[in-house]
Backbone atoms as SQL, in Angstrom:
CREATE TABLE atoms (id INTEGER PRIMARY KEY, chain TEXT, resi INTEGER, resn TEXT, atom TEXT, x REAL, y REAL, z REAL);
INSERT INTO atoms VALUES
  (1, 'A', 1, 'UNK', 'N', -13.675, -0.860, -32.654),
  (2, 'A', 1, 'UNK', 'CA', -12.965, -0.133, -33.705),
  (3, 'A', 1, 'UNK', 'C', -13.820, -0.089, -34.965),
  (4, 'A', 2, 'UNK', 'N', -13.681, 1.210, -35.610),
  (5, 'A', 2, 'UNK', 'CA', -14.610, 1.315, -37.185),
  (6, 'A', 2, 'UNK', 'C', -13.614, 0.734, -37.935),
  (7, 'A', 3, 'UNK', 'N', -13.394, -0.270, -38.499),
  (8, 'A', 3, 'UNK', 'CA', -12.716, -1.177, -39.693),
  (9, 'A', 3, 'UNK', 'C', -12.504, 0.082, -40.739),
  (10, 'A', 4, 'UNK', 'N', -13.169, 0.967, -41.226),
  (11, 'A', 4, 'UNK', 'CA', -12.631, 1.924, -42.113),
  (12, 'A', 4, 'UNK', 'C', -12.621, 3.174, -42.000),
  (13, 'A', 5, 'UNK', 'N', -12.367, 3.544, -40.330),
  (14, 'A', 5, 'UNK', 'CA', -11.599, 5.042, -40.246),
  (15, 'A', 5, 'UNK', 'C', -10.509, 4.816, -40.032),
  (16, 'A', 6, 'UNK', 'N', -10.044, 5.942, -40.957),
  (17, 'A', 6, 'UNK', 'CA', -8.924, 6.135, -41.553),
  (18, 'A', 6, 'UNK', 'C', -7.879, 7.174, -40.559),
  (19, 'A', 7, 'UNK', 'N', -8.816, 8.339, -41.038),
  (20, 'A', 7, 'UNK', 'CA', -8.502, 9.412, -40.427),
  (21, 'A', 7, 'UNK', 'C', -9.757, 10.765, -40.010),
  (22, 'A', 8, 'UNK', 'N', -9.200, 11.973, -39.726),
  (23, 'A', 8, 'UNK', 'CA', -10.546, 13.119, -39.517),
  (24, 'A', 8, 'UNK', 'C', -10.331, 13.235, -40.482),
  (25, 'A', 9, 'UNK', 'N', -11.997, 13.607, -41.143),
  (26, 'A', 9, 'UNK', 'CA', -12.163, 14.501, -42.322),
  (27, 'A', 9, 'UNK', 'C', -11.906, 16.398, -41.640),
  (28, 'A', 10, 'UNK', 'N', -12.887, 16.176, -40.925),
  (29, 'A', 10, 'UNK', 'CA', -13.375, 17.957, -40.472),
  (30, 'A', 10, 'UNK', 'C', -13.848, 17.707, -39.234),
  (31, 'A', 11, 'UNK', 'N', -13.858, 18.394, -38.235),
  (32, 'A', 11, 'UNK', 'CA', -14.856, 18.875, -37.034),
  (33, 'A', 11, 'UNK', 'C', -15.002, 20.190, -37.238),
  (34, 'A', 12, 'UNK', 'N', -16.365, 20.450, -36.461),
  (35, 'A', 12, 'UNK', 'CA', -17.315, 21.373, -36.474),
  (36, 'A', 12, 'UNK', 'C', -17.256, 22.219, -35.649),
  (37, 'A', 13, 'UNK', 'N', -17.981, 23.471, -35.544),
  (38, 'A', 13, 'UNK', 'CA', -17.500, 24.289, -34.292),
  (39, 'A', 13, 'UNK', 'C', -18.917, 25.147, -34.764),
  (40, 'A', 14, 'UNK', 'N', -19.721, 25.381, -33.703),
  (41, 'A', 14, 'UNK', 'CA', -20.800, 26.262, -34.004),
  (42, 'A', 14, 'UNK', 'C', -20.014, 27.502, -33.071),
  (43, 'A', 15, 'UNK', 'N', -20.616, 28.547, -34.126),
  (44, 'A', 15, 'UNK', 'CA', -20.237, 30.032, -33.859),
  (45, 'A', 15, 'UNK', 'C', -20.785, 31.066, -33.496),
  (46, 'A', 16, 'UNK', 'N', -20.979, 32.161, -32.874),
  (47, 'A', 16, 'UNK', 'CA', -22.020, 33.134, -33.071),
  (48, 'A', 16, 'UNK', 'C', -21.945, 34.291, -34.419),
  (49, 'A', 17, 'UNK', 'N', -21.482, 33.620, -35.225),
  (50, 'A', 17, 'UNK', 'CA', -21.374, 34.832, -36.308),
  (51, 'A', 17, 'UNK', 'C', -19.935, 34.198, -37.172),
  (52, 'A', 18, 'UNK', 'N', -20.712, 33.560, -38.515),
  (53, 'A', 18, 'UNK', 'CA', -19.787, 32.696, -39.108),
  (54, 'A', 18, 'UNK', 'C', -19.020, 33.595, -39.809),
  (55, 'A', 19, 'UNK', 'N', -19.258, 35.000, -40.375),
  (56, 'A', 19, 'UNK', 'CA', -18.510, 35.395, -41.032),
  (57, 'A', 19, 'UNK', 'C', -17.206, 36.501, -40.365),
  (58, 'A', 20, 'UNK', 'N', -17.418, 36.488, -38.966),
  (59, 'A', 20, 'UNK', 'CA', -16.472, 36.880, -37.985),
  (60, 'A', 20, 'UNK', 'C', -15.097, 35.687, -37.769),
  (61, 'A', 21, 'UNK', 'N', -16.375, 34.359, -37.876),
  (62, 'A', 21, 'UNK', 'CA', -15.048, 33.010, -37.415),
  (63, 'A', 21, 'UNK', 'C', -14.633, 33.060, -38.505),
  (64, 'A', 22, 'UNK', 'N', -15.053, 32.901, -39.207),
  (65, 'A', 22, 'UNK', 'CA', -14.325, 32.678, -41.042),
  (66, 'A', 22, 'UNK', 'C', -13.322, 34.038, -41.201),
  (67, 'A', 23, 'UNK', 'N', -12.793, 35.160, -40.797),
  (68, 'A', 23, 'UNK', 'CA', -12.117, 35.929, -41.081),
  (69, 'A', 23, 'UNK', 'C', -11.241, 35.613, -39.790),
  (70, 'A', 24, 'UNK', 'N', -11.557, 35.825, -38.912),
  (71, 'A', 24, 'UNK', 'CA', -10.448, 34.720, -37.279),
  (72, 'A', 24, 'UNK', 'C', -9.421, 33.393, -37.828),
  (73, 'A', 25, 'UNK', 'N', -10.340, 32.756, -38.553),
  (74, 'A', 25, 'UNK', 'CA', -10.030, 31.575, -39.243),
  (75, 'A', 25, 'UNK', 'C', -8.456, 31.912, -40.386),
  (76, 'A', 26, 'UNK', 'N', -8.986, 32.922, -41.269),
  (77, 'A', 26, 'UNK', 'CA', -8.089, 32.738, -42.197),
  (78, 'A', 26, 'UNK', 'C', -7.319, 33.614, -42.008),
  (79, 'A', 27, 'UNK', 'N', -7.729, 35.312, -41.227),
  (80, 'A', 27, 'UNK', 'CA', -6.561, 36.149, -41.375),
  (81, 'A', 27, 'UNK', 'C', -5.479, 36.067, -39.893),
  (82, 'A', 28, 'UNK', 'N', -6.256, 35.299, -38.792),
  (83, 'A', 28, 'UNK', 'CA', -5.309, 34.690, -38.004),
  (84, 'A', 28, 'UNK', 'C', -4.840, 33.884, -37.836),
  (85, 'A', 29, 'UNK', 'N', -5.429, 32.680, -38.093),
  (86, 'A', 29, 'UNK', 'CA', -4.827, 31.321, -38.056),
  (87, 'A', 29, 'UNK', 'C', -4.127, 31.064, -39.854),
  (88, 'A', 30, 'UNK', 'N', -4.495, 31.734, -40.471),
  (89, 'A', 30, 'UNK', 'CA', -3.986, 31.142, -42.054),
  (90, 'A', 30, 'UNK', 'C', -4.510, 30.267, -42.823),
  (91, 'A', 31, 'UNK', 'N', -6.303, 30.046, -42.139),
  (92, 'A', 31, 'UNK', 'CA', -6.947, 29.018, -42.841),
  (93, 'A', 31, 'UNK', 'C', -7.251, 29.850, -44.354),
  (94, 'A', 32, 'UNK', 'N', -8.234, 28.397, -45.120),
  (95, 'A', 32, 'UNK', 'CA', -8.031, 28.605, -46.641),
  (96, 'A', 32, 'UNK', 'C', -9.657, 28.240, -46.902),
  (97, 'A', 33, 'UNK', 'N', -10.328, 29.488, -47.243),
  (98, 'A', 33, 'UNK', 'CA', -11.882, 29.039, -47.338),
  (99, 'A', 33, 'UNK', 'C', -12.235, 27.552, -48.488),
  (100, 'A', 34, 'UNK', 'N', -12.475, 26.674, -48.266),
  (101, 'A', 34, 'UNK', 'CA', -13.081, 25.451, -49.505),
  (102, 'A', 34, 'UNK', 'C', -14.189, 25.639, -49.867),
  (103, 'A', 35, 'UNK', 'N', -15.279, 25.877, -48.900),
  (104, 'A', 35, 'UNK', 'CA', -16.701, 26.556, -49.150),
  (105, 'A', 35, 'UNK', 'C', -17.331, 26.812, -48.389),
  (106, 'A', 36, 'UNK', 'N', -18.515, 27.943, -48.909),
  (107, 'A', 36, 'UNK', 'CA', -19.693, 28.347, -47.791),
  (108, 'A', 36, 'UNK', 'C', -20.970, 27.982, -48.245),
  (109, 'A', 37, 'UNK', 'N', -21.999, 28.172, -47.112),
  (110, 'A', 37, 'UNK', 'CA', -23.174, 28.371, -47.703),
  (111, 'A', 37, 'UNK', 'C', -23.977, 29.863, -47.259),
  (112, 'A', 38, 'UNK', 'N', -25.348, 29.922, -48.045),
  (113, 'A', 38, 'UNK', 'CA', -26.198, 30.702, -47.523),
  (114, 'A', 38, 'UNK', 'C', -26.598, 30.108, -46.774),
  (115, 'A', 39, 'UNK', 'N', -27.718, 30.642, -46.157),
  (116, 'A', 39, 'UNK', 'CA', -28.399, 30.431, -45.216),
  (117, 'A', 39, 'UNK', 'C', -29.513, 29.319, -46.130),
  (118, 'A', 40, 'UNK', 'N', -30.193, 28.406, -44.852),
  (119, 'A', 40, 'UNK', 'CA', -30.519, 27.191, -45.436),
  (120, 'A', 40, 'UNK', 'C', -31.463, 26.827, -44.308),
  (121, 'A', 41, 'UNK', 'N', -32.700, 26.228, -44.082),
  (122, 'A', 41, 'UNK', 'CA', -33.966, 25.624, -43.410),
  (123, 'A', 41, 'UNK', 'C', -33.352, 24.336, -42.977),
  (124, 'A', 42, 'UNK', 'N', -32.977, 24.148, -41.664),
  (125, 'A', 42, 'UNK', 'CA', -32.247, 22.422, -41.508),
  (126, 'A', 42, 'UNK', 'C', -33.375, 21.799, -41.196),
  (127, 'A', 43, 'UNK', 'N', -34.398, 22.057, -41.404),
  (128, 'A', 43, 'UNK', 'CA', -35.807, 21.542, -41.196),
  (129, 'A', 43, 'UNK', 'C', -35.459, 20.754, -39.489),
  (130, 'A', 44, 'UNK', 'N', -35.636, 21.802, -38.628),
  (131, 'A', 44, 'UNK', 'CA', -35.012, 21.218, -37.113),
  (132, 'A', 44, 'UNK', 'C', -35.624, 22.439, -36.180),
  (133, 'A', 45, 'UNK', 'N', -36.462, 23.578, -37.454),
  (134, 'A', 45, 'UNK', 'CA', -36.658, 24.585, -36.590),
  (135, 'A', 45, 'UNK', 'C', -35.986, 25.930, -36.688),
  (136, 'A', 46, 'UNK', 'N', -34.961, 25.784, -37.239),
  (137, 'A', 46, 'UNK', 'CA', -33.742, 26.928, -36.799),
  (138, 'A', 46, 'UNK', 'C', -33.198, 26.632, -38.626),
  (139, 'A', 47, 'UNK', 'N', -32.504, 27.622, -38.970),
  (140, 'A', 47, 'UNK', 'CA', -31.789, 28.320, -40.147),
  (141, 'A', 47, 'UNK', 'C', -30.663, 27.719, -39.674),
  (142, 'A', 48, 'UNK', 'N', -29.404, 27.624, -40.851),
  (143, 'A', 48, 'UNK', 'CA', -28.337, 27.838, -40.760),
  (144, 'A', 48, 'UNK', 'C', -27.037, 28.065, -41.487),
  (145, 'A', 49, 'UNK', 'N', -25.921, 28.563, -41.396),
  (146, 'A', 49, 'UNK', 'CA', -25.138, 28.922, -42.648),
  (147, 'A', 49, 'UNK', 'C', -23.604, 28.270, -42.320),
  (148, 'A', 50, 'UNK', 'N', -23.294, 27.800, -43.342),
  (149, 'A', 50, 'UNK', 'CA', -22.057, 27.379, -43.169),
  (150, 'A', 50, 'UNK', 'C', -20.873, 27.799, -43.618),
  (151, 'A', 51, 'UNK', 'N', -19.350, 27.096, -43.196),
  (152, 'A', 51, 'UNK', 'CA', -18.141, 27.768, -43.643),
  (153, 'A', 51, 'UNK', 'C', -17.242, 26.325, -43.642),
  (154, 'A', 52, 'UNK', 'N', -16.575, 25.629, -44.835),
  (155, 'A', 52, 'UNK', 'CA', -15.726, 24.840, -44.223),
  (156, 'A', 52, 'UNK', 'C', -13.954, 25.480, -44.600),
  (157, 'A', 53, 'UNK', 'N', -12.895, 25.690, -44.043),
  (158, 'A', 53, 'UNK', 'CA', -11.561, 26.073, -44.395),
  (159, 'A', 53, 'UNK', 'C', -10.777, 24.747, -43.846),
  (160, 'A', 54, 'UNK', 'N', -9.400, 24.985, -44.584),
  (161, 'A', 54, 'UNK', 'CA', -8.831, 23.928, -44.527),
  (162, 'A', 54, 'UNK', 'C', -7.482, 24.568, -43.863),
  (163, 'A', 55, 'UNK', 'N', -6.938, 23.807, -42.539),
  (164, 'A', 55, 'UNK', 'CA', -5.944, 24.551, -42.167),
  (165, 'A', 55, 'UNK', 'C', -4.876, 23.496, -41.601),
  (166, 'A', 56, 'UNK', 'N', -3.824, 24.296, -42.781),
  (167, 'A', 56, 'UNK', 'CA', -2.668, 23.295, -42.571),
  (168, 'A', 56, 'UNK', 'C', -2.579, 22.533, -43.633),
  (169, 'A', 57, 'UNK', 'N', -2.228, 21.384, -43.788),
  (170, 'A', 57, 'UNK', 'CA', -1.854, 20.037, -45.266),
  (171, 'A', 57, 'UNK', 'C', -3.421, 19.230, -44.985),
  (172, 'A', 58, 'UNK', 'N', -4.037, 19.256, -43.859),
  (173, 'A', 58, 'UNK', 'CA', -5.263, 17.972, -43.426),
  (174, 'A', 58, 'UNK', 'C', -6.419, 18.121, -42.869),
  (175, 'A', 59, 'UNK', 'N', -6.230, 19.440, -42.092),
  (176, 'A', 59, 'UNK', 'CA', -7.549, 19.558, -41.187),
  (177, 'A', 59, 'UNK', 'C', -8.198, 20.451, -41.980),
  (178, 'A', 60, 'UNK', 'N', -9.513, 20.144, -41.476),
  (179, 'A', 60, 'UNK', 'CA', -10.974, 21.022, -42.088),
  (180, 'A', 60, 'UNK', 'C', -11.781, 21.065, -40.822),
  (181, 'A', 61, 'UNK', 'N', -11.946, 22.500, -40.577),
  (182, 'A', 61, 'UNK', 'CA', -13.142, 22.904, -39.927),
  (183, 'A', 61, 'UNK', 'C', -14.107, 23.171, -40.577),
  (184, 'A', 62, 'UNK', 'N', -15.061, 23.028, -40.037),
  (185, 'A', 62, 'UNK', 'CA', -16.510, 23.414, -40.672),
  (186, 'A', 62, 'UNK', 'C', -17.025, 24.497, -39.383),
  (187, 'A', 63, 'UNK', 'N', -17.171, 25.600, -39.851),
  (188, 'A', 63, 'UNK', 'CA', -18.229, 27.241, -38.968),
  (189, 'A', 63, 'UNK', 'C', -19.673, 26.770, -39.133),
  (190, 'A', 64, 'UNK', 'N', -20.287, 26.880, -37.907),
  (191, 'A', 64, 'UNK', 'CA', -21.537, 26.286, -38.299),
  (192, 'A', 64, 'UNK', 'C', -22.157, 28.016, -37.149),
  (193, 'A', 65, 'UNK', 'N', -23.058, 28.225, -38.228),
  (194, 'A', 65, 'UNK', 'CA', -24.241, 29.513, -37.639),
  (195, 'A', 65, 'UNK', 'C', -25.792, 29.550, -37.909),
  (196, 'A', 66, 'UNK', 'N', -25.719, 29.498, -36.470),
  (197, 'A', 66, 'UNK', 'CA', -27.602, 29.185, -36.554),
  (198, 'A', 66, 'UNK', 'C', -28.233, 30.393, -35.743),
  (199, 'A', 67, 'UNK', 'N', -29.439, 30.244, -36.216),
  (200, 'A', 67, 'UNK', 'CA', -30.342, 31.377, -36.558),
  (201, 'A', 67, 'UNK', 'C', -31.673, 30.876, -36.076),
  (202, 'A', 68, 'UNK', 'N', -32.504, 31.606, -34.914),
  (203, 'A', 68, 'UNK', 'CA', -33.599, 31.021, -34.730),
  (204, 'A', 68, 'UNK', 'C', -33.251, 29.573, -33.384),
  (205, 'A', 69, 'UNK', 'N', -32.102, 29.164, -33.210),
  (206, 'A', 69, 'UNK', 'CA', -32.062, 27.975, -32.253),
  (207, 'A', 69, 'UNK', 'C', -31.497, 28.784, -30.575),
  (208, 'A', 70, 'UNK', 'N', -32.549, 28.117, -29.726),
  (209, 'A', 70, 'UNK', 'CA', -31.963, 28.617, -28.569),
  (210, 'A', 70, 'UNK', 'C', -30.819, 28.358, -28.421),
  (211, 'A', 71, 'UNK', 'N', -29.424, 29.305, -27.946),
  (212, 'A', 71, 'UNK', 'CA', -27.857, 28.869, -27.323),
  (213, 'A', 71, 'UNK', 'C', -27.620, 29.500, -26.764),
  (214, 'A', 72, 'UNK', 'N', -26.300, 29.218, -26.036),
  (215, 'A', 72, 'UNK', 'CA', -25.507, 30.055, -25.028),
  (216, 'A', 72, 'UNK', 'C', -24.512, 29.544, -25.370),
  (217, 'A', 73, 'UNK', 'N', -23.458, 30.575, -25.166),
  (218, 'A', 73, 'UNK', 'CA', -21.848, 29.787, -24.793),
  (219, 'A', 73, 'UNK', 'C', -21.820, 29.025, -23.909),
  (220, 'A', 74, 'UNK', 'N', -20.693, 27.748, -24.456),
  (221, 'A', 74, 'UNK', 'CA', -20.889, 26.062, -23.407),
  (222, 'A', 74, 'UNK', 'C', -19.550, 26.905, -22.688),
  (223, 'A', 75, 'UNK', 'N', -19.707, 26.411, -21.301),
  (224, 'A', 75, 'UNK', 'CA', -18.709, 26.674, -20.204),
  (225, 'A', 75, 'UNK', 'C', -17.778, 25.075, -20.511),
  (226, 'A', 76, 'UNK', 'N', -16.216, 25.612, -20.294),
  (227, 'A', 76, 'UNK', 'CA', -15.645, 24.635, -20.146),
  (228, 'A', 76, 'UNK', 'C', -16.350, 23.524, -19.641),
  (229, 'A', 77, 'UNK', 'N', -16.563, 23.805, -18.695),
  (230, 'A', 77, 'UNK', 'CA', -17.063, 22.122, -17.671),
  (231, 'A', 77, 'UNK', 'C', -18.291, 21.174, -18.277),
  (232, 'A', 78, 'UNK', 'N', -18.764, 21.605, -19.537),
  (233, 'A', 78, 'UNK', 'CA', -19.921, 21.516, -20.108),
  (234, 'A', 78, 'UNK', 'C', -19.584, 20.503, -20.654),
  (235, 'A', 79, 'UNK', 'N', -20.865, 19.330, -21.010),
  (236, 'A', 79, 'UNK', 'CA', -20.537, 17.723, -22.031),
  (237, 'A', 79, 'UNK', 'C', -20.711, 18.320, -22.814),
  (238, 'A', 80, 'UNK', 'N', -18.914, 17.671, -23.837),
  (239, 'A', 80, 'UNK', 'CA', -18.927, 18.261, -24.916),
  (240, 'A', 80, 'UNK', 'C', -18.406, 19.788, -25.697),
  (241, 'A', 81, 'UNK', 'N', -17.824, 20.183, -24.191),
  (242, 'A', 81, 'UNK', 'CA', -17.085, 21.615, -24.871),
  (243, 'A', 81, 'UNK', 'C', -15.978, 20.757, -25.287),
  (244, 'A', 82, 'UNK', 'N', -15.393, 21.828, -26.083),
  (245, 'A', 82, 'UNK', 'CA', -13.861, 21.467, -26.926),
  (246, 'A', 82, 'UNK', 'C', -12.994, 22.248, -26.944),
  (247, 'A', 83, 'UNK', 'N', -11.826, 22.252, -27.510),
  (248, 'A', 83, 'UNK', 'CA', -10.782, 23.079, -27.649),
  (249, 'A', 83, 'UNK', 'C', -9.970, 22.843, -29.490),
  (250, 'A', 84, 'UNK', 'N', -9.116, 24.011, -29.746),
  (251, 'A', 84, 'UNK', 'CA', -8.482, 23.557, -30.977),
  (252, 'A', 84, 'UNK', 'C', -7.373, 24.202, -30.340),
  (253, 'A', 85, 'UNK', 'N', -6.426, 22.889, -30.760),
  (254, 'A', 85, 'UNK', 'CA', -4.812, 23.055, -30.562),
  (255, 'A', 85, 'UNK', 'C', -4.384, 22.779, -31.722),
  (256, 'A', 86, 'UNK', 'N', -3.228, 23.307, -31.843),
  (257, 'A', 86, 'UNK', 'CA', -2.452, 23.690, -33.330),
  (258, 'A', 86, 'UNK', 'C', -1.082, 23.588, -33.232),
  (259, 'A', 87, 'UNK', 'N', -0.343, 22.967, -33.938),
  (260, 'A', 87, 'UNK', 'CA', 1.037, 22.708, -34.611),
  (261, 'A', 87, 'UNK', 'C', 0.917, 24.311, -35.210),
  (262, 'A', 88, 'UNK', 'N', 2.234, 25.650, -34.127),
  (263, 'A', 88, 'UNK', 'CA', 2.786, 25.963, -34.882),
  (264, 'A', 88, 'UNK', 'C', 4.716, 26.206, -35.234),
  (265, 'A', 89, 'UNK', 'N', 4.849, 26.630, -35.899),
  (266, 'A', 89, 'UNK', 'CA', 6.461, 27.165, -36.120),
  (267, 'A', 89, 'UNK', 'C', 7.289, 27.771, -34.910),
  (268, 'A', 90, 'UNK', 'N', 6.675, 29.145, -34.856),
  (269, 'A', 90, 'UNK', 'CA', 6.915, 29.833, -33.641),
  (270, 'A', 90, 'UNK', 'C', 5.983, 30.092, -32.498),
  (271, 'A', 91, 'UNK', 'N', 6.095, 29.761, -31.004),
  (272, 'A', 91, 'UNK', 'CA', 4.690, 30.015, -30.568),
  (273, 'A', 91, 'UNK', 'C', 4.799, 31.600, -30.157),
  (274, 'A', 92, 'UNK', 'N', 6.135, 31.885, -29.953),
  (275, 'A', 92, 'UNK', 'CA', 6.159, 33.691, -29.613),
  (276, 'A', 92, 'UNK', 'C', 5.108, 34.100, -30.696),
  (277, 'A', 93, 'UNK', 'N', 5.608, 34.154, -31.959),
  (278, 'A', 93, 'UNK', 'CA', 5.114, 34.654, -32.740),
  (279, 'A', 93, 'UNK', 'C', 3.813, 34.562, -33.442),
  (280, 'A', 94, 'UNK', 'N', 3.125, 33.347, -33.211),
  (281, 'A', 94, 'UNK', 'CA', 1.720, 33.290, -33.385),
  (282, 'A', 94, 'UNK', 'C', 1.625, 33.712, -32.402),
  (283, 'A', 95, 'UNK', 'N', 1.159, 33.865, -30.757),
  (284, 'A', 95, 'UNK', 'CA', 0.858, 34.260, -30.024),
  (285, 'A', 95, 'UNK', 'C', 0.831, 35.821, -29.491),
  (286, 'A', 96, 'UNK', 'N', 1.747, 36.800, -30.620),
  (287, 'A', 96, 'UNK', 'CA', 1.227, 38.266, -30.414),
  (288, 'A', 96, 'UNK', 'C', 0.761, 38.110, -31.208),
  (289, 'A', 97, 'UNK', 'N', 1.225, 37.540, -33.041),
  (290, 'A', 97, 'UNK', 'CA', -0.527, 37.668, -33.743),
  (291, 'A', 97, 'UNK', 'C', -1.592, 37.446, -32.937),
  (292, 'A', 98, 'UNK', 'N', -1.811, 36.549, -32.456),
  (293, 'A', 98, 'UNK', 'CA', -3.007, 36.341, -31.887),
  (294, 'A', 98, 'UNK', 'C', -3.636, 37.476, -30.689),
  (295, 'A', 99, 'UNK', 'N', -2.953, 37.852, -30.220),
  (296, 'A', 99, 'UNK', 'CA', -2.982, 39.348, -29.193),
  (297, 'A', 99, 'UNK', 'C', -3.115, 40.202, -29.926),
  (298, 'A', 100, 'UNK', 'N', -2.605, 40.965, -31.079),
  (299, 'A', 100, 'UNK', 'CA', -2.750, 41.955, -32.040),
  (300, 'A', 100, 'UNK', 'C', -4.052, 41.732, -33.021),
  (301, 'A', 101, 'UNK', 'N', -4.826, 40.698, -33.141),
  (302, 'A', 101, 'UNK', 'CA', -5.689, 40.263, -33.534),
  (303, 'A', 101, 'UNK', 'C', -6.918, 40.960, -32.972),
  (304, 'A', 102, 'UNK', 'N', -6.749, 41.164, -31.501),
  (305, 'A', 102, 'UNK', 'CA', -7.510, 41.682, -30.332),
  (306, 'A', 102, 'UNK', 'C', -8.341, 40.182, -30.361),
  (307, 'A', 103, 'UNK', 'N', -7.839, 38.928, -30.467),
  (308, 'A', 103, 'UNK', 'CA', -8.939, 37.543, -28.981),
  (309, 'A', 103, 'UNK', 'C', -8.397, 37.778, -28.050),
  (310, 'A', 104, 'UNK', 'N', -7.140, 38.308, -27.825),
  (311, 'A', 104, 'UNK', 'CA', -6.328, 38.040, -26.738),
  (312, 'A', 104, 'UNK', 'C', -6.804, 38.780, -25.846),
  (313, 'A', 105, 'UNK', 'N', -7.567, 39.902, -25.706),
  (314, 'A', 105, 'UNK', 'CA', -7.308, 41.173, -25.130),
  (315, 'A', 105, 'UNK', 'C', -8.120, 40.711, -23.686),
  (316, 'A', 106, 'UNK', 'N', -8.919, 39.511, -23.425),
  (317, 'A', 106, 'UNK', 'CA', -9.190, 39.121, -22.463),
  (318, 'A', 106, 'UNK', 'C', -8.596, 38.279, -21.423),
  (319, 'A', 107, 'UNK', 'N', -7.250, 37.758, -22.015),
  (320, 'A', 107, 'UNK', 'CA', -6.195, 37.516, -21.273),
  (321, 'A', 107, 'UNK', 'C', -6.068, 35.830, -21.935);
């Protein structure tokens, strides 16, 4: 056990295009931008730009977009894919937002 975690600050989510997740983020889910960056040298080889929003009373994601680093989309079965699940109100009703959004449109 870490003697002084508390709680999450933020997890991360690399994106292909932060300013696509960052509008996914807030005009579908209802996140709340805290800050971005430009683009920035992570001295690792590769560029990158950031996004952190805050969604809900606690959680913070951070959009992470890189530039210059080999990737692919991780397949479920992959070490280390993830998922985000969410506390909401109605799930009917987030869930055609989320279809009217067009993510859904792949089923």
């Amino acid at each position: 056990m870490i003697a002084t975690a508390r709680s999450v600050d933020h997890f991360g989510v690399v994106v292909p295009d932060r300013d696509s997740a960052v509008a996914f983020f807030t005009d579908v889910l209802g996140g709340v931008m805290t800050y971005r960056t430009d683009w920035f040298d992570s001295g690792l080889g590769h560029r990158q730009r950031l996004a952190m929003l805050r969604l809900g009373s606690r959680t913070n994601v951070e959009l992470i977009e890189y530039k210059g680093a080999v990737s692919r989309a991780p397949s479920l079965t992959d070490v280390g894919c993830s998922h985000l699940a969410l506390y909401v109100d109605d799930v009917r009703t987030a869930l055609a937002r989320y279809v009217t959004s067009g993510c859904g449109a792949e089923g």
